[in-house]
N, C-alpha and C positions, 0 to 999 in steps of 0.2 A: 504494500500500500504506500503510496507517493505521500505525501505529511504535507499538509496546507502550509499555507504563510500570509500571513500581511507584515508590511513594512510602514513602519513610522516613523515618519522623517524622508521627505521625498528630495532631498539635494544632492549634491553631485556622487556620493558613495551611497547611494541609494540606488541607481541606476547598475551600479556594478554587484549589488548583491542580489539586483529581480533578475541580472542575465546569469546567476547560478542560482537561484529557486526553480527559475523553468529548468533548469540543468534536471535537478534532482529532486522536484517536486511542483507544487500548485501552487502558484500567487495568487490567490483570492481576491487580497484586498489592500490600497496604500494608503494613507495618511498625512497630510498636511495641514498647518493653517493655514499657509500658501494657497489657496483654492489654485489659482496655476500652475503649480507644481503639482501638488496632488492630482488633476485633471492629466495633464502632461505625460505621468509615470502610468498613470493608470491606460491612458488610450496606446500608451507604446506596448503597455506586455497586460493588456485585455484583463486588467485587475477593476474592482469596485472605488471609487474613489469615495474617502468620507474626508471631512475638516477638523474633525477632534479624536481625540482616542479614546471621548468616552462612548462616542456614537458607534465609531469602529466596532469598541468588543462585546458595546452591548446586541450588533447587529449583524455580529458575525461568529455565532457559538460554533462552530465545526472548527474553529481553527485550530492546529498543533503548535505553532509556535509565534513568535512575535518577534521579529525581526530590528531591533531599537537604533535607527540612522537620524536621530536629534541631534543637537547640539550637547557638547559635553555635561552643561550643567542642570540638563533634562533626562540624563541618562536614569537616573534612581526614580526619578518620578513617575517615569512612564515604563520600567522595566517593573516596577513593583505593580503597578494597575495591571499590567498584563498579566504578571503572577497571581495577582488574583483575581484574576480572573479564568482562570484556569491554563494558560499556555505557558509551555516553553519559551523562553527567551534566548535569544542568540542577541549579545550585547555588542557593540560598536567599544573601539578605545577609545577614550580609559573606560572602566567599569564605572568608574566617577570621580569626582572631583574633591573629594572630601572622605575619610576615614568612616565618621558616622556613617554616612549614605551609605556605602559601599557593605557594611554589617545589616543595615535597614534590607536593603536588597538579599542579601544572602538566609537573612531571616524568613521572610516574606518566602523566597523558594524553600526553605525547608517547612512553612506552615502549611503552602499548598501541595508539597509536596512533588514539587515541578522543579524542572533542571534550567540553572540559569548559567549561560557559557558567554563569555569574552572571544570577542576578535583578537585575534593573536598571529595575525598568518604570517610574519617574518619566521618565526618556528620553521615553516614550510619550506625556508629559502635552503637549497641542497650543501651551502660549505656551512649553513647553522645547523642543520641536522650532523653530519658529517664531526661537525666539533663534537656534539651533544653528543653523539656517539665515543666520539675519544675519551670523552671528559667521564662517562657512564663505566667504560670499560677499562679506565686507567690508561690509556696511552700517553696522556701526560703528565700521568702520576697528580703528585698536591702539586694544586695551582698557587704560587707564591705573592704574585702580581699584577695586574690586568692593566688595563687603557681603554677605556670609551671615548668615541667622538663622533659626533655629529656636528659637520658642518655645513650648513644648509644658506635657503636663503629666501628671504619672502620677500617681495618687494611692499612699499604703500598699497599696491591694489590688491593685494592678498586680502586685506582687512577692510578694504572701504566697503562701507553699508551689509557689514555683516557682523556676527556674534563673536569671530573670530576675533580677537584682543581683549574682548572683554572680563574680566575679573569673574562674573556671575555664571557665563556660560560658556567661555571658555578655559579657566583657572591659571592657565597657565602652558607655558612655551614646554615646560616637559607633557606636560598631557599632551597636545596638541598633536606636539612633532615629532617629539623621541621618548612617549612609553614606552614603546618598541623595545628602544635600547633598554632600559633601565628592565621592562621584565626580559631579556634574555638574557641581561645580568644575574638575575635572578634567576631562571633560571639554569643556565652555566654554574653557578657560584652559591646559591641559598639566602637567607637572612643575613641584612645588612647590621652590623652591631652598634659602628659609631660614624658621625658623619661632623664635617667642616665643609661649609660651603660659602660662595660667592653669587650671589647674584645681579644684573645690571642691567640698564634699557638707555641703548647707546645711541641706536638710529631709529627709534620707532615711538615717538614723544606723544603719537597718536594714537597706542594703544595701553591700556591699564594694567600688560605684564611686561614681563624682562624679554628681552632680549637676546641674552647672553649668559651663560652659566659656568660656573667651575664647583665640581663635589668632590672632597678628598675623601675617601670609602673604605672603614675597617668593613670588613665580613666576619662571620660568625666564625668562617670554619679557619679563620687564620688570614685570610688573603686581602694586600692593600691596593689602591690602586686610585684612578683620576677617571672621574667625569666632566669631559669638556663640549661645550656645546654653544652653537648660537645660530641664528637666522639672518647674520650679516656676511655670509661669507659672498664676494664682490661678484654681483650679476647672475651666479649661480650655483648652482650646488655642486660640493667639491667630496665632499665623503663622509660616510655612513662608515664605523670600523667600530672594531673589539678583539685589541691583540690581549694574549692569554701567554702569561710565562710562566711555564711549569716543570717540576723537577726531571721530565723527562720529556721535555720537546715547548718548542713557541709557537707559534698560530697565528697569524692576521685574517681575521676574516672583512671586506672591506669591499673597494666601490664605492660606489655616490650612495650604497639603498642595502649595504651589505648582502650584497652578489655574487662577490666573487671570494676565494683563497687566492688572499693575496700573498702569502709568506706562511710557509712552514717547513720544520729544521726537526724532526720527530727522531729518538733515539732509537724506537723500532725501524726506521724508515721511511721512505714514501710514500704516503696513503695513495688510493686508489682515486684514481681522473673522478671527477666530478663533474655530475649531469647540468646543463644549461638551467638557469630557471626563469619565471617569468619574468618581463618588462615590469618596470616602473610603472603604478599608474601614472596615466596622463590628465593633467588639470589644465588645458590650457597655456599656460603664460609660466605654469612651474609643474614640478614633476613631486608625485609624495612615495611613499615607500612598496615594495613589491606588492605585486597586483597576485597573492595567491589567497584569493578569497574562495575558488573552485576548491581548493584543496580544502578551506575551511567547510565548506558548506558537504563536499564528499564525508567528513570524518565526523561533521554534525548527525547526518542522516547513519552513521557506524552506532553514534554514541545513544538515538532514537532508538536503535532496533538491541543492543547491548548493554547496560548495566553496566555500570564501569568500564563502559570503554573510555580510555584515552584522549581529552580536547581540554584544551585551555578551559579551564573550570574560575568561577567565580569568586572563588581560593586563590588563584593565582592572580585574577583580577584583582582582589582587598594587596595583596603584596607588592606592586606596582605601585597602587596607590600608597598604602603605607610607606616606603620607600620616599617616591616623591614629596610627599606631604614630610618626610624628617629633611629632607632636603630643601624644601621649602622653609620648613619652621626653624632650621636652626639660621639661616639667612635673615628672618625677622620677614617675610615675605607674605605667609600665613597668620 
């Protein structure tokens, strides 16, 4: 049996997630206050168009899951209406913006008794699985010291007349642009223990967050390392990376969107060629991180039909946020 969907939140990563529902299931139904948007998504992939989310779930009981493409500081609001309302949620990054929320949400699916899963599809990207594998089976032994960075780049039109920069609904340049990084930090690495960080907003006076970041990162299990990051890097994006030093080999995984093995020195050897994976999505005027939402939405409809199958879980979603939000509060930022 194919597993329904409606989506909520008809904007640009809205469109990318109805061309995998038809993949592996039924679009029923999308959701906007947009009425043009909403109208729009709906007449391209033959879904019901409603304007709120209360009309949606009240008028649409067959459905399995709810697919949550809002704005980040909508995420808990409308993942929890859907949980109770009886569906699965498949959550958009971040899970939220805020620690509370993110518990509110996790609660909620365990009262209804429904599964609530995070967008996480850089996992998907083949040199992060490939590390995850190293890192799983010991190839490179205890990780000593890491490097994160994302250097990106938004220009003024990224933000004009949208929610994007905003403090309420958008929180912040880590949610926005590099959750990503921080949970494959996590998980690579586990529980962050202690943090020092830097925050700034150097070229963007026009919106209510930073800019620009530096986190220096004890881990639980021993491992130190640098979080650097900003959306000024000149005209375009320059690199998505996460090199990994460990007692038995180093690892760059890297690219503009963390695509490619860029560097590795393994004591076993030379790992095994690694498969192409997909394009960056396309926005227009800038480019955002790997387009494998198929993959996401293939391992969703795994996790529908098995019981502890395997998918970015709304566990791993609260630890991202957790995370950012210590990175945030020791900066005075939160």
């Amino acid at each position: 049996m194919r597993p329904v969907f409606a989506i909520v939140g008809c904007g640009r990563i809205a469109r990318r997630h109805a061309e995998q529902i038809k993949r592996v299931g039924t679009l029923a139904a999308v959701c906007d206050i947009d009425i043009t948007a909403a109208d729009e998504l709906s007449r391209a992939f033959g879904a019901r168009p409603y304007y709120s989310i209360e009309s949606l779930l009240a008028s649409e009981p067959g459905l399995d899951v709810v697919s949550i493409c809002t704005p980040n500081g909508l995420h808990a609001q409308h993942s929890i209406l859907a949980l109770k309302a009886g569906c699965h949620v498949l959550c958009e990054k971040p899970l939220s913006i805020s620690v509370s929320d993110a518990r509110e949400m996790i609660e909620a699916a365990q009262q209804s008794a429904k599964m609530l899963f995070v967008v996480k599809q850089n996992r998907f990207n083949p040199p992060v699985q490939v590390v995850k594998q190293w890192l799983t089976d010991g190839t490179l032994g205890r990780i000593h010291s890491f490097q994160v960075n994302g250097f990106w780049n938004r220009p003024r039109e990224y933000y004009l007349q949208s929610w994007k920069g905003t403090r309420v609904l958008d929180g912040g340049t880590l949610f926005t642009q590099f959750s990503h990084f921080v949970d494959l930090l996590y998980w690579f690495l586990g529980e962050v223990k202690s943090v020092r960080s830097f925050i700034r907003n150097f070229e963007h006076p026009f919106i209510d967050i930073e800019d620009t970041g530096v986190a220096i990162l004890e881990m639980t299990n021993g491992a130190i390392g640098t979080l650097n990051y900003t959306v000024n890097s000149f005209q375009k994006n320059m690199e998505g990376s996460i090199t990994l030093f460990g007692e038995k080999g180093t690892v760059k995984i890297g690219g503009q969107y963390l695509n490619t093995l860029e560097y590795q020195n393994l004591q076993s050897g030379a790992g095994k060629p690694i498969p192409e994976g997909n394009p960056a999505n396309q926005y227009g005027f800038y480019q955002g991180s790997m387009s494998n939402h198929d993959k996401v939405y293939e391992n969703l409809v795994m996790a529908l039909q098995q019981p502890g199958y395997e998918l970015a879980s709304a566990h791993d979603g609260l630890k991202t946020v957790e995370i950012i939000c210590q990175i945030y509060g020791q900066a005075g930022f939160h």
